[in-house]
N, C-alpha and C positions, 0 to 999 in steps of 0.2 A: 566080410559079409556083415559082421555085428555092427561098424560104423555105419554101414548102407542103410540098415533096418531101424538102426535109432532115428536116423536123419529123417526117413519116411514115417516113422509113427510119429515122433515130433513134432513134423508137418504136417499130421493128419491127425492132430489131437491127442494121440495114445501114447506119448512119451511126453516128457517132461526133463527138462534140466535146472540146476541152479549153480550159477557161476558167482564167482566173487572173483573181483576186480581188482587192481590197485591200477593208480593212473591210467586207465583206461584201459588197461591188458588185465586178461584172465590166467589166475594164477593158480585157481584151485574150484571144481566140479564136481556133484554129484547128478546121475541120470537114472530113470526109473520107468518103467513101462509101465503101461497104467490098462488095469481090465476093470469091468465092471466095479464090485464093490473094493477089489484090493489093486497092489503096487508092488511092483517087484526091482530092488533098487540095482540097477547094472550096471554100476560103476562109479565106483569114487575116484578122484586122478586130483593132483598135487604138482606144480613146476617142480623138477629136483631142487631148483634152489632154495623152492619154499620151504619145503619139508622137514616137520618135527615141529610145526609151530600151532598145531592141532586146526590148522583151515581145512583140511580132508572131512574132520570130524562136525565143524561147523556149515562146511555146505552140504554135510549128511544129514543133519540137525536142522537144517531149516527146512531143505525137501520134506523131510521126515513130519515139521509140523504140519508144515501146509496139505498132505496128503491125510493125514489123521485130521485134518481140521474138516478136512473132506468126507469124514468117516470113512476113509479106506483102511484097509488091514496091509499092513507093510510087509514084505516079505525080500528075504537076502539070502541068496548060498552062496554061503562062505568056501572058502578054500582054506587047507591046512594055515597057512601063516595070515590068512585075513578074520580067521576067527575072534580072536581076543579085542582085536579093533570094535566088532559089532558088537561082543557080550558086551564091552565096556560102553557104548552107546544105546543100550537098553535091548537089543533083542536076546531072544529065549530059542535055544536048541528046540524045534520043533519038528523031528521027523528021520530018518535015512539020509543019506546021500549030504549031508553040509546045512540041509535048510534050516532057517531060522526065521523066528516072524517077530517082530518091533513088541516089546512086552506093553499092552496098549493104559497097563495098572499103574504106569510109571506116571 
């Protein structure tokens, strides 16, 4: 159901992706659903082969401008072992339950 719903708000404006490439294949994503003034990012994904070479972090990092360049408020709920990925990408524990929002003073 989450792939269905991306694909539709994507195609209907209210999602976003950014993919990085090499030779024409996509090796590493970051996705975000988009409300009014903020963005809620759902999902970073990596090829296993890629991985450990900080592209997760860089197509989180340029979603992440280009939505702030939009003046939106970024927001991520983390899960236990995706925590430290996002503190270390500038967002601030902000609330119950995992949430976190993109620290915007960075």
């Amino acid at each position: 159901a989450f792939y269905a719903d991306l694909s539709h708000r994507t195609r209907h404006g209210a999602g976003r992706s950014l993919l990085l490439e090499r030779e024409g294949f996509g090796i590493a994503c970051a996705a975000a659903f988009e409300m009014d003034e903020a963005a809620y990012i759902s999902g970073v994904a990596v090829l296993p082969p890629e991985r450990g070479k900080g592209l997760g972090a860089a197509a989180l990092e340029g979603l992440c401008d280009a939505l702030v360049r939009e003046g939106r408020v970024v927001w991520a709920l983390a899960e236990k072992e995706t925590t430290g990925f996002y503190v270390e990408k500038g967002f601030v524990f902000a609330g119950e339950a995992g949430w976190f929002r993109l620290d915007d003073r960075l």
